[in-house]
Backbone bond lengths (Angstrom), bond angles and torsions (degrees), N, CA, C in turn:
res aa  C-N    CA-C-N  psi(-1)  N-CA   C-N-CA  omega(-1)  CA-C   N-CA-C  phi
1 X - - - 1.462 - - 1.522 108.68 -
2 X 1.453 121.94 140.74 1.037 132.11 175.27 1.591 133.37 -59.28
3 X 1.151 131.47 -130.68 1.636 116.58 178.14 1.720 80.81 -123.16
4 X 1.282 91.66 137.27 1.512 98.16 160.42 1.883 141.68 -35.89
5 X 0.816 118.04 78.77 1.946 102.14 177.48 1.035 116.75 -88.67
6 X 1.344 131.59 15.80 1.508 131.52 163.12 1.631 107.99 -77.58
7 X 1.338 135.34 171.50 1.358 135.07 -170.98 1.561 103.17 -124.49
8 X 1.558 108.65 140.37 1.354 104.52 -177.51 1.735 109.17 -117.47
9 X 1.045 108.09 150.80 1.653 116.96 -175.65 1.731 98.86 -103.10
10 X 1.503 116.81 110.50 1.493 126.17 151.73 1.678 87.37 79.96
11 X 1.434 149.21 25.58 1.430 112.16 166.92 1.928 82.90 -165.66
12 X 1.384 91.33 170.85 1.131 118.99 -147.36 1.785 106.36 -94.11
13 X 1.207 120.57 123.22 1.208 102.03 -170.78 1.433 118.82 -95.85
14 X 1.462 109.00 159.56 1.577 101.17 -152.30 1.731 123.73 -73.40
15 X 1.014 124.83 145.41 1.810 120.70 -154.54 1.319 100.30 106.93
16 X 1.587 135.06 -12.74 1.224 91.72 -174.36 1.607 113.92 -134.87
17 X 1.534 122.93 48.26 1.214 135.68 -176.86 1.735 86.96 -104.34
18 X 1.804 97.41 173.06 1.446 104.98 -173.96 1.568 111.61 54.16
19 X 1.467 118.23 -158.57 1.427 122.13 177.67 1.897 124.51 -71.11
20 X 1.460 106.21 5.18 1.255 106.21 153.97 1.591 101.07 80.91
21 X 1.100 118.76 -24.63 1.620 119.74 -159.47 1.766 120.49 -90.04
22 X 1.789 89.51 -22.58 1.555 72.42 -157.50 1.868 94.48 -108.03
23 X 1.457 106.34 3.63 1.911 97.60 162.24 1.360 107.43 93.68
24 X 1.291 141.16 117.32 2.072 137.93 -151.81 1.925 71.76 -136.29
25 X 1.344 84.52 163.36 1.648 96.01 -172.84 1.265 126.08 12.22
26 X 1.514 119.34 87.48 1.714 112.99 -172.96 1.421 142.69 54.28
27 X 1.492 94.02 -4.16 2.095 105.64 -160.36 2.065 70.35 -72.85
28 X 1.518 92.95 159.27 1.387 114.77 164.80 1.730 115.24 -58.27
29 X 0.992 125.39 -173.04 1.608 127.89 164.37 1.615 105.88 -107.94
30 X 1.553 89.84 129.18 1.465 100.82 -174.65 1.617 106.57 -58.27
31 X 1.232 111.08 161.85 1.795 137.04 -166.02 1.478 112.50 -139.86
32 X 1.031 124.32 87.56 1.504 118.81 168.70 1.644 116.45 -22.70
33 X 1.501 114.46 126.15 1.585 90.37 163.53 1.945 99.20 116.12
34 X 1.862 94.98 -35.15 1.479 92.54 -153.69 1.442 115.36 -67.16
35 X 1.732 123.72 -14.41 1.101 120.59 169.05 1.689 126.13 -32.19
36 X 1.649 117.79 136.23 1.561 114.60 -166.15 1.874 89.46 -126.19
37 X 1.521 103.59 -61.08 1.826 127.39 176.27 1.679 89.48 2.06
38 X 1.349 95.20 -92.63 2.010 93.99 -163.99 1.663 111.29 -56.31
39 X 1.272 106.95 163.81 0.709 125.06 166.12 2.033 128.37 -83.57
40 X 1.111 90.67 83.90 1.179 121.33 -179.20 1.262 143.25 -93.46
41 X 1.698 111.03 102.14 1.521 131.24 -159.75 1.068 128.76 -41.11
42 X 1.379 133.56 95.69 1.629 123.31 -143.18 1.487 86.86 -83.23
43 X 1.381 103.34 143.84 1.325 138.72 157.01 1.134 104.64 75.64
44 X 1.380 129.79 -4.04 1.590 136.56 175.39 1.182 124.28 -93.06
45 X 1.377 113.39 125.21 1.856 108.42 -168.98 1.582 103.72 -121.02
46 X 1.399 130.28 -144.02 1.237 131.71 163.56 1.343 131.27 -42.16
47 X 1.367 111.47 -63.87 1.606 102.04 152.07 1.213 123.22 9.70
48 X 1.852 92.31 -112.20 1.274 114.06 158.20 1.527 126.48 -11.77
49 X 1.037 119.90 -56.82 1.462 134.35 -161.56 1.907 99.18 -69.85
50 X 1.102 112.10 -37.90 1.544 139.88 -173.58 1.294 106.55 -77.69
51 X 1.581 126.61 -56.59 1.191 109.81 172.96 1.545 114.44 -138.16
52 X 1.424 98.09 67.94 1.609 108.72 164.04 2.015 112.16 -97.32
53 X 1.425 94.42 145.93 1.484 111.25 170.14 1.813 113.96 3.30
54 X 1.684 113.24 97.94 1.352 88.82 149.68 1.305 119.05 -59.88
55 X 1.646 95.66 176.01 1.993 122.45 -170.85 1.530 116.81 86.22
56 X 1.587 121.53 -12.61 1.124 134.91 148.72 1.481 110.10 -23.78
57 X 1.801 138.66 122.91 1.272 135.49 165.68 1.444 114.79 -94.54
58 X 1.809 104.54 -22.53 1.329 114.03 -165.68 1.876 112.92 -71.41
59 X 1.282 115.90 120.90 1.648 94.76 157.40 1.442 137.61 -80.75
60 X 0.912 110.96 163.46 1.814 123.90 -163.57 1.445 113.47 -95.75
61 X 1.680 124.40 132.95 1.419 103.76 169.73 1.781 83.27 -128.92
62 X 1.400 99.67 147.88 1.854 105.67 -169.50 1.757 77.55 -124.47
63 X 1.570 96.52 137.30 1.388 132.24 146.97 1.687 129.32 -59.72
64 X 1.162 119.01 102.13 1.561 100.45 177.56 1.382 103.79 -116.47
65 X 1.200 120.73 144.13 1.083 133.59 -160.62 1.985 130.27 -158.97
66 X 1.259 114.82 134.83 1.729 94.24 174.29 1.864 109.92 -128.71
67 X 1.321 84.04 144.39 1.641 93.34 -170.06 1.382 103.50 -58.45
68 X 1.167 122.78 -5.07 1.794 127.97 175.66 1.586 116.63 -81.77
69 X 2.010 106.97 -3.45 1.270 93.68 -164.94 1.639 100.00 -109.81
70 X 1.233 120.21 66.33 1.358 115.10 -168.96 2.073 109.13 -91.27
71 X 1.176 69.44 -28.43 2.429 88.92 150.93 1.096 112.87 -93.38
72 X 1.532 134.63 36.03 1.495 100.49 173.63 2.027 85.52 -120.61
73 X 0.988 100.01 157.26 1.918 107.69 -169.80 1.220 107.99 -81.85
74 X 1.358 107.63 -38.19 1.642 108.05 171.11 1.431 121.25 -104.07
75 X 1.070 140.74 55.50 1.078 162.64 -173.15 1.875 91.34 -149.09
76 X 1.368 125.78 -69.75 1.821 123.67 164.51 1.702 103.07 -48.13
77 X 1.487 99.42 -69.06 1.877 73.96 160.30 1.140 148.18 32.80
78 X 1.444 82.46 -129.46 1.516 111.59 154.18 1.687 111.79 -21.62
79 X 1.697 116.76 -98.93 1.103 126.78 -169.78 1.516 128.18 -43.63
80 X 1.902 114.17 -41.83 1.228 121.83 -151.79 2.036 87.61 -97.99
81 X 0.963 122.23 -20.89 1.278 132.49 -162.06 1.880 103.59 -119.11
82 X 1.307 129.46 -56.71 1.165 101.29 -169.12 1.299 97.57 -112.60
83 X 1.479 132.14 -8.51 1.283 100.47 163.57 1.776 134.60 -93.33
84 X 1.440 102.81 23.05 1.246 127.17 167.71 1.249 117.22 -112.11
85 X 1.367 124.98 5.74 1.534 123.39 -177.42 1.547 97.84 -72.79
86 X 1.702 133.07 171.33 1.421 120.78 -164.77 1.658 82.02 -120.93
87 X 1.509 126.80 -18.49 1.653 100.64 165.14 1.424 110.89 -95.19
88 X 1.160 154.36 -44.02 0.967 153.22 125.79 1.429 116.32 24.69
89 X 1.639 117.49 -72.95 1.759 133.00 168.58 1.125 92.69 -40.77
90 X 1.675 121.21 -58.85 1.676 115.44 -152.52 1.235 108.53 -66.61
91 X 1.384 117.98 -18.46 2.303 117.15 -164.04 1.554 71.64 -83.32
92 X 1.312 135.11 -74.66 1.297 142.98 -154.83 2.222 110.34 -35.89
93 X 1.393 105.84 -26.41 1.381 92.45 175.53 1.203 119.91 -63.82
94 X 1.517 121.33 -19.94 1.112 128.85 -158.82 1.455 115.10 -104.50
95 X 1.617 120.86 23.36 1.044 138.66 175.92 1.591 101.68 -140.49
96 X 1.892 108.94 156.87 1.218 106.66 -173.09 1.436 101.41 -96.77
97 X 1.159 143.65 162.91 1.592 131.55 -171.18 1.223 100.78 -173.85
98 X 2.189 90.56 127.92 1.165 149.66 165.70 1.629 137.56 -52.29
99 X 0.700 134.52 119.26 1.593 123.84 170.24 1.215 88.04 -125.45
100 X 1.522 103.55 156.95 1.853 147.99 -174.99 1.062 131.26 176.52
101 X 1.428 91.53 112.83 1.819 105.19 168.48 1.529 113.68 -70.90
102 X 1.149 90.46 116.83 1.754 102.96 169.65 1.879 118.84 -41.98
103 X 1.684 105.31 -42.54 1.233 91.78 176.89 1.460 140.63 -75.11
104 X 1.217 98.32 2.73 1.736 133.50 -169.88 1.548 103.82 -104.18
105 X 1.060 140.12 -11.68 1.210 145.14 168.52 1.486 110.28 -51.69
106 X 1.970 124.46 134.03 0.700 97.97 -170.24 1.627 113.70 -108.63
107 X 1.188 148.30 -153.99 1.370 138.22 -179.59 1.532 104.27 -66.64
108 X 1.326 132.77 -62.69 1.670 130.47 170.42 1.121 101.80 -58.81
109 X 1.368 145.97 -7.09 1.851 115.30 162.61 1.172 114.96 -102.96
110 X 1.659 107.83 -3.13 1.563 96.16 160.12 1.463 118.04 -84.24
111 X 1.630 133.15 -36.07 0.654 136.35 163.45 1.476 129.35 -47.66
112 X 1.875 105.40 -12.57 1.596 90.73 164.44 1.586 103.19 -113.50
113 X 0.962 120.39 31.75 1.565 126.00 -175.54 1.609 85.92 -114.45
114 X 1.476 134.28 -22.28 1.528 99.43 -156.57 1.506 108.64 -96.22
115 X 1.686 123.11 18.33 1.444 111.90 154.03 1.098 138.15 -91.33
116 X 1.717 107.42 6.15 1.491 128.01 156.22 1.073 126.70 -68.66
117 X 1.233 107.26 -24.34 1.905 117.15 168.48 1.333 108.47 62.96
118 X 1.464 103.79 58.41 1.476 109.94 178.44 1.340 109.57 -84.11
119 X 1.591 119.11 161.96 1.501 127.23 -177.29 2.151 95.08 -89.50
120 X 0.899 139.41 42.23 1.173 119.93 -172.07 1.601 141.72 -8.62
121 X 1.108 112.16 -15.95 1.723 146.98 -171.16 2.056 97.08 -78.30
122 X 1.321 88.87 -36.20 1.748 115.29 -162.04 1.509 109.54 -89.35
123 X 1.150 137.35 146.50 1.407 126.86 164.58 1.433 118.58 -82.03
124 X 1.308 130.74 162.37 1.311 130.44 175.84 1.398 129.25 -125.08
125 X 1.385 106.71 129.96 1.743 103.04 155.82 1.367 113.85 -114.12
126 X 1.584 107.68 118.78 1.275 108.65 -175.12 2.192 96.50 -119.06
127 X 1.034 81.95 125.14 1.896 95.60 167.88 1.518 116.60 -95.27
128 X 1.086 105.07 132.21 1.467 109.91 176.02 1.396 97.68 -137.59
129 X 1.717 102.94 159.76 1.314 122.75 178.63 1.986 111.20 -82.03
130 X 1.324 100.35 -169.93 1.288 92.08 179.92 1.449 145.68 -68.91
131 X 1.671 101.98 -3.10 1.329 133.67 -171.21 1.093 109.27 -116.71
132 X 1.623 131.28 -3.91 1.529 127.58 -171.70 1.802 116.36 103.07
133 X 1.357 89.43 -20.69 1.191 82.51 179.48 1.907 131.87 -67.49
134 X 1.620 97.96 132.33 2.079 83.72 -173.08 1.415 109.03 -59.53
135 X 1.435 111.21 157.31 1.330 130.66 174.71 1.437 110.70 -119.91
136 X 1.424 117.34 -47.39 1.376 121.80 170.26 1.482 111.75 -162.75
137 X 1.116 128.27 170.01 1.376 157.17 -171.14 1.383 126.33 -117.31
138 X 1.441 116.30 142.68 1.739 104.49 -177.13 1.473 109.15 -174.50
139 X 1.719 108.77 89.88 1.233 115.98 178.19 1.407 106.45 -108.85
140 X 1.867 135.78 28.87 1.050 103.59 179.98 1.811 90.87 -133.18
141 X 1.370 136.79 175.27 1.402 127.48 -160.55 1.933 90.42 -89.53
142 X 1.480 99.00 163.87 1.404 131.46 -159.46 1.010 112.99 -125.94
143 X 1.389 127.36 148.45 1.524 142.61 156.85 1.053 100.72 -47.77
144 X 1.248 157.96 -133.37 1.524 164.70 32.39 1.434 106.66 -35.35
145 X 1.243 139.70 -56.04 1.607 134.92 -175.72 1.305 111.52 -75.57
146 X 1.137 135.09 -24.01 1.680 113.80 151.49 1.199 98.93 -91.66
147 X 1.197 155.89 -48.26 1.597 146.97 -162.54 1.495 115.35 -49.83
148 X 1.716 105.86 -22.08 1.685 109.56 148.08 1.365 135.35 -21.42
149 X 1.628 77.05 -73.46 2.001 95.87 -171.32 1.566 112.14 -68.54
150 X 1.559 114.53 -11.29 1.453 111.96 151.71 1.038 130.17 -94.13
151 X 1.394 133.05 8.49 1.493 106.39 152.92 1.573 101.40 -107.17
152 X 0.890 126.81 13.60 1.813 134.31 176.96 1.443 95.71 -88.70
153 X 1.320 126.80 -52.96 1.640 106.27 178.74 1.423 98.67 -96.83
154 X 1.090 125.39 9.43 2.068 101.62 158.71 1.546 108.39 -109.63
155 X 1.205 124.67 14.55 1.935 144.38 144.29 1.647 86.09 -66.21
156 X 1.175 123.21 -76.95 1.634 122.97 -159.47 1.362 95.08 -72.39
157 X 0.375 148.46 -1.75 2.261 144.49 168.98 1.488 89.33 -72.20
158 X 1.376 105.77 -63.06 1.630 119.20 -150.82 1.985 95.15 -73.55
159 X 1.036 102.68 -23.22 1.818 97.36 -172.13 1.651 98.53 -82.65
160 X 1.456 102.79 -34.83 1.707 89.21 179.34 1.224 135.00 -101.10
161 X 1.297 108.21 2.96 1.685 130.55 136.96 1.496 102.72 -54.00
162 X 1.024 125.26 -76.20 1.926 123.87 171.89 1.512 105.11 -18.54
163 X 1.559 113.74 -64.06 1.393 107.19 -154.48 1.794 117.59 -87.34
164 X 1.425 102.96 1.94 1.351 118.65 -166.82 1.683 90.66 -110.47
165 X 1.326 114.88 -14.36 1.316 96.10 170.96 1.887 147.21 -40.88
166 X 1.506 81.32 -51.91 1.803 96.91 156.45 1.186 129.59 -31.55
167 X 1.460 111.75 -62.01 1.464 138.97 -170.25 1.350 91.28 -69.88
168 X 1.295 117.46 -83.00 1.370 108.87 -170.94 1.740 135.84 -48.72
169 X 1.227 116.30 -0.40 1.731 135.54 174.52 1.309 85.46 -96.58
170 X 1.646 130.96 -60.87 1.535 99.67 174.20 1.267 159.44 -50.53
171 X 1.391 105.11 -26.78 1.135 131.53 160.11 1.188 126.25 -62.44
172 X 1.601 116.96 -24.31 1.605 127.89 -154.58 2.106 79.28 -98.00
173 X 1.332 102.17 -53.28 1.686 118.60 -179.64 1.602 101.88 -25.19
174 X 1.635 114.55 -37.46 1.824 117.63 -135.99 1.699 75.59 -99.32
175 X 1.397 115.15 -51.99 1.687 109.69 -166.76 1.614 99.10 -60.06
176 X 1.142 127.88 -42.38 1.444 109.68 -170.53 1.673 114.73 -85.50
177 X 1.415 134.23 -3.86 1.356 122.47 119.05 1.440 122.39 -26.85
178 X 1.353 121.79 -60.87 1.510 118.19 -173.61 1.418 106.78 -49.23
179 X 1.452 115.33 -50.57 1.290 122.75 -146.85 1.867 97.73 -85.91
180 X 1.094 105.78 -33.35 1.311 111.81 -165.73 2.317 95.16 -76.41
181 X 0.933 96.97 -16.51 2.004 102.19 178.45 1.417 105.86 -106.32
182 X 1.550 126.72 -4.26 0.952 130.56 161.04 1.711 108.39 87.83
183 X 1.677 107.25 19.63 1.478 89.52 152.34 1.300 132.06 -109.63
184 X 1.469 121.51 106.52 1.685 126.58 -115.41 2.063 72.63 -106.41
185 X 0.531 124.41 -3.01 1.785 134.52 -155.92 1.844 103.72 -98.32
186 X 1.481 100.21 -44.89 1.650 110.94 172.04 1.588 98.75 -77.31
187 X 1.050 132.44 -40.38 1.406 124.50 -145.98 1.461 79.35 -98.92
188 X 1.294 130.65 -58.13 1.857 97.83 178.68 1.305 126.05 -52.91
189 X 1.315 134.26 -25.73 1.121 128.01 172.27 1.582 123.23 -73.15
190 X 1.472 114.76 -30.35 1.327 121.82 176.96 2.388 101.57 -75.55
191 X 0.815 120.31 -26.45 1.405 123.67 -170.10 1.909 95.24 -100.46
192 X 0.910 125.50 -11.08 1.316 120.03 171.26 1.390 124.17 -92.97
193 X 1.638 86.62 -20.75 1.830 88.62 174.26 1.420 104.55 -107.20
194 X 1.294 125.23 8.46 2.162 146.73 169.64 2.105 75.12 -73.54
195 X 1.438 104.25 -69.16 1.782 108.78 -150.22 2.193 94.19 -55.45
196 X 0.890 110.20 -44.54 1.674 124.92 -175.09 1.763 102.57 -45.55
197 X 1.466 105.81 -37.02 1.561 123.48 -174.15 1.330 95.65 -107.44
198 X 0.989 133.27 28.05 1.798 126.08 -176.30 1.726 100.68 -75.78
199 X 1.478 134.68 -16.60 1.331 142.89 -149.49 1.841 93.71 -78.93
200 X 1.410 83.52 -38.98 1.908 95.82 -176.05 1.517 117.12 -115.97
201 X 1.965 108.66 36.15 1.386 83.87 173.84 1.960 89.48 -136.75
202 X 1.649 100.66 143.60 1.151 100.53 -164.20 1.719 114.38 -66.64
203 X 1.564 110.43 -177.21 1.360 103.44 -151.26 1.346 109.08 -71.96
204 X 1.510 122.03 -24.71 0.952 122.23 -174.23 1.700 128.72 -71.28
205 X 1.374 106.79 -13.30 1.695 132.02 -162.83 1.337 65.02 -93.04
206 X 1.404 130.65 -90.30 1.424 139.95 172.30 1.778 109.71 22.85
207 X 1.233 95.06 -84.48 1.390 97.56 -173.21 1.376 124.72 -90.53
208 X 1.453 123.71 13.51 1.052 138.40 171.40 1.814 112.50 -92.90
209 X 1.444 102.01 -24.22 1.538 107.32 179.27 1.742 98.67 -90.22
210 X 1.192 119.21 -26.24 1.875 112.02 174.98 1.376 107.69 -106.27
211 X 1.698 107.19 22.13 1.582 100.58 144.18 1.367 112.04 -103.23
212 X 1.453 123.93 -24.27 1.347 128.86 164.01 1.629 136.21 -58.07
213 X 1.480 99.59 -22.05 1.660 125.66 159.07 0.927 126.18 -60.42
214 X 1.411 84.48 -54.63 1.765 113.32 -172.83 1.941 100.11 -53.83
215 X 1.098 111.55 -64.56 1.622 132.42 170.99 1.212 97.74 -30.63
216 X 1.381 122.18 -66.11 1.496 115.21 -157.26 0.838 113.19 -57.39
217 X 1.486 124.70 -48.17 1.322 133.35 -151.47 1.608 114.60 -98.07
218 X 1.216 105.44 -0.34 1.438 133.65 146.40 1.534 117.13 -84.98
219 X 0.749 142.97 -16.93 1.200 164.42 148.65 1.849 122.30 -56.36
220 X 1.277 95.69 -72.33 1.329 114.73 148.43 1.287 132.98 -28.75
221 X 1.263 121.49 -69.80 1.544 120.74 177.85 1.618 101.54 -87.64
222 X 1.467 137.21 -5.10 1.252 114.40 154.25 1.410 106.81 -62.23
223 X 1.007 144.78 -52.56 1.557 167.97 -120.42 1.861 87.53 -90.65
224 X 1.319 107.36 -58.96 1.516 127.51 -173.84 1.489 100.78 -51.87
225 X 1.340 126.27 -51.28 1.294 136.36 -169.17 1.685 119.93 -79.79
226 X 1.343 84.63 -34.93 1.541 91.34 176.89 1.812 98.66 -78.23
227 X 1.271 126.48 -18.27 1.129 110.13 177.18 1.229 132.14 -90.32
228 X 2.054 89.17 -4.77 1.735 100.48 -161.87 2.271 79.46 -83.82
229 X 1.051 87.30 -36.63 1.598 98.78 -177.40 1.665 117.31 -39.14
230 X 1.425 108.06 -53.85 1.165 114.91 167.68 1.321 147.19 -50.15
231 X 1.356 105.98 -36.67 1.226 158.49 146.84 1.651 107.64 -21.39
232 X 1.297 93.74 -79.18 1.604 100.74 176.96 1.299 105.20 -87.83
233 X 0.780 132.27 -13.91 1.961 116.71 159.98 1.392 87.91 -83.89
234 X 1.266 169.27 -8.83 1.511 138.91 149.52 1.642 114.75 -82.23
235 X 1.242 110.22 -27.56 1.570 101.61 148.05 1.754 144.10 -49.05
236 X 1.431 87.42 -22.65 1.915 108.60 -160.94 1.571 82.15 -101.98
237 X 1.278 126.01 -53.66 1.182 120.61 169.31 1.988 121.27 -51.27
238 X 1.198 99.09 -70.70 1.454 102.45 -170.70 1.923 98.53 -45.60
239 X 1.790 120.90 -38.08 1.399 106.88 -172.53 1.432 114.25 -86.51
240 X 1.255 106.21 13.59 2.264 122.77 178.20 1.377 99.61 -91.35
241 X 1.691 128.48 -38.82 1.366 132.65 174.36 1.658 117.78 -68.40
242 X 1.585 99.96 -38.41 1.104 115.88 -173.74 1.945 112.19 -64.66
243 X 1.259 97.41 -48.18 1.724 114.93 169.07 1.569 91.09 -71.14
244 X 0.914 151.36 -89.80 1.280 141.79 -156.14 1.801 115.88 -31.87
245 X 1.821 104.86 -50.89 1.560 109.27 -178.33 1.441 99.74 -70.37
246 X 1.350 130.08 -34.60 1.272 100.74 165.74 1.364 137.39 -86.62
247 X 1.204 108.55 -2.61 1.782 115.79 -175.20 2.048 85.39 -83.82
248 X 0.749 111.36 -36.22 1.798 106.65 179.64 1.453 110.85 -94.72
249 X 1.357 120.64 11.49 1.759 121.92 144.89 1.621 115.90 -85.29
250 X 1.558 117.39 -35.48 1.250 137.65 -175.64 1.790 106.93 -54.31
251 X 1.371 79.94 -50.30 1.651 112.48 -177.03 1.828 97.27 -70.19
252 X 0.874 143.78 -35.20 0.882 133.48 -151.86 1.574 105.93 -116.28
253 X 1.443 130.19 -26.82 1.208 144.75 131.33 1.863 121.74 -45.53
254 X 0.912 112.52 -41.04 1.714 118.27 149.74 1.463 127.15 -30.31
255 X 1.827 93.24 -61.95 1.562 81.92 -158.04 1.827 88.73 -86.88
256 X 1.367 108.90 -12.68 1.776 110.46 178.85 1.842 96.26 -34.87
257 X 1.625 94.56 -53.35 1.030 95.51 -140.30 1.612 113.95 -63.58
258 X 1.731 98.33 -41.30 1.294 138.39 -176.80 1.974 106.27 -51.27
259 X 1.700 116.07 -20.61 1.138 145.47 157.21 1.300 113.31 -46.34
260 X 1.745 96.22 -81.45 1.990 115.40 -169.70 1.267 73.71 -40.58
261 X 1.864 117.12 -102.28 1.688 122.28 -142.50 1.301 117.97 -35.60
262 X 1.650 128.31 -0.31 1.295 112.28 179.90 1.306 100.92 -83.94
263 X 1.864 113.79 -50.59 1.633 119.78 -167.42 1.591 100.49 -71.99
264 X 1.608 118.20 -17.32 1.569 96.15 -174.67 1.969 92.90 -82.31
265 X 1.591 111.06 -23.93 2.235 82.91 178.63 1.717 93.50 -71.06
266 X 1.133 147.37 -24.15 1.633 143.94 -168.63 1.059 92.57 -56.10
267 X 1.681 126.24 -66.45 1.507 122.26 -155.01 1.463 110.39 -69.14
268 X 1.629 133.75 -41.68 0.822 176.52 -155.33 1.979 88.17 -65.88
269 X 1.304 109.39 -58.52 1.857 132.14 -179.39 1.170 90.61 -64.13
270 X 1.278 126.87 -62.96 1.484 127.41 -161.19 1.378 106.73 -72.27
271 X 1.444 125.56 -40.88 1.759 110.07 -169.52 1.707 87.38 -71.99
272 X 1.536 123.71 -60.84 1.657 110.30 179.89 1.514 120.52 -27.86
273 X 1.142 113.82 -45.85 2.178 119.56 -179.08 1.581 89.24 -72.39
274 X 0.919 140.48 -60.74 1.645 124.97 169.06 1.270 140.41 -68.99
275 X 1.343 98.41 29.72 1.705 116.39 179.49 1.597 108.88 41.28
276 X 1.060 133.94 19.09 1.265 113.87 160.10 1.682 127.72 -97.80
C-alpha cells in the first residue's frame, strides 16, 4: 500500500513510529520530501521564503529537510503524522509553506540560518512572520493534537507583531532623531529596550533596529578614536608649549647671563682704576 492521502485527526498514521523508514503493516517506506496535504510552494524553498515580495500579511513556515533522512522519526514525524493531521492541515492554510533540502542550501542561506542554531543532522520547522522574522523552531517529533495549540499561538505572535508594527517604526523613527542630533546615549537606550521587545516586533522592525546598533557602535569607536586621536595631538601640543617655555627660559637665562659677564668685566675695570 502506498503512503496515505487521507487525513488523520489526533493519531499517527501507520509507517510512521520508530525510524519511519522501513514501513509496519504494508505502509510503503517513508521518502523524505513525500509530503503533498499542504499547500506547498513548488520549487520555492528558503530563499524564496527570505526574499519574496514585501506587503505579504501571510506568515511562512519552511520545511528543512535531507533526502538522507528517510530513518530519522522526526523527520516521518513531521510528514506522516503532522502533516496529515485534519486540524493541524487547517492552522497550516493560514501560513505560506516551504520545503528544503538541506543539501541544496546555498552558502548565504546558510549563513542566515546559522543564528538559529540549527542541528543540521535534524529536520526543521522553522515559522516565521511576515517579514522573515523567527517565531518558533522545531527539531524534535510532535503530537499533532497539542502541536496545534503551537502553531495557533505562534499565528497570534505573528498577527501581533503585524499590528504593533506601526508603533514600533515609530519608535525606531524617534531613536534615529537621537542619533541623527547626536544624542547617541538616548537612542541606545530607546533601541535596547525595541531589542528587550524583539519577541513581538516583526522581522522587518527587527533588522532595522540591528542596523541602528550596528551604526552606533560604529559610530562609537570612530568617536573613541577620534578622541584617542585628539588626545595625542593635545599631548604633541601641550609638549610644543612645554619645549617652547623652556627654550624661552634658556633664552632668557642667556641674555641673564650675557648681563652678569658684562657688569662682572665693569667691576673688574673699576677694581683695576683703583689699583686693587
Amino acid at each position: 500500500m502506498g503512503p496515505a492521502t487521507g487525513v488523520s485527526r489526533g493519531s499517527t498514521p501507520p509507517g510512521t513510529a520508530g525510524g519511519g523508514g522501513s514501513g509496519h503493516g504494508g505502509a510503503a517506506p517513508y521518502v523524505p520530501g513525500e509530503s503533498t496535504l499542504l499547500d506547498w510552494k513548488k520549487d520555492q524553498g528558503f530563499h524564496h521564503a527570505m526574499n519574496r515580495e514585501a506587503g505579504s500579511k501571510k506568515p511562512m513556515v519552511v520545511f528543512l529537510y535531507s533526502s538522507s533522512m528517510n530513518k530519522d522519526c522526526c523527520c516521518a514525524n513531521f510528514e506522516r503524522a503532522l502533516f496529515r493531521d485534519r486540524d493541524s492541515v487547517k492552522e497550516f492554510k493560514s501560513w505560506t509553506c516551504y520545503k528544503q533540502l538541506i543539501e541544496t542550501l546555498k552558502d548565504e542561506e546558510k549563513e542566515l540560518l546559522a543564528p538559529f542554531m540549527l542541528n543540521m543532522k535534524k529536520p526543521a520547522l522553522l515559522f516565521f512572520d511576515s517579514e522573515g522574522g523567527l517565531l518558533h523552531k522545531q527539531q524534535l517529533c510532535v503530537d499533532p493534537p497539542k502541536f496545534v495549540k503551537v502553531i495557533r499561538s505562534t499565528k497570534k505572535l505573528s498577527d501581533m507583531r503585524l499590528r504593533l508594527r506601526k508603533s514600533h517604526l515609530a519608535e525606531r523613527a524617534k531613536a534615529r532623531k537621537h542619533m541623527d542630533a547626536g544624542r547617541y546615549g538616548k537612542a541606545i537606550v530607546m533601541l535596547d529596550k525595541m531589542v528587550e521587545n524583539r519577541r513581538v516586533m516583526s522581522g522587518f522592525v527587527s533588522k532595522l533596529v540591528d542596523q541602528d546598533l550596528a551604526e552606533l557602535e560604529k559610530t562609537g569607536n570612530e568617536l573613541l578614536i577620534e578622541a584617542a586621536r585628539l588626545k595625542e595631538e593635545k599631548k604633541i601640543v601641550d609638549s610644543f608649549k612645554l619645549y617652547k617655555e623652556i627654550e624661552e627660559e634658556f633664552e632668557r637665562l642667556e641674555q641673564l647671563s650675557k648681563e652678569a659677564s658684562k657688569h662682572r668685566k665693569e667691576l673688574l675695570k673699576k677694581l683695576r682704576d683703583m689699583g686693587l
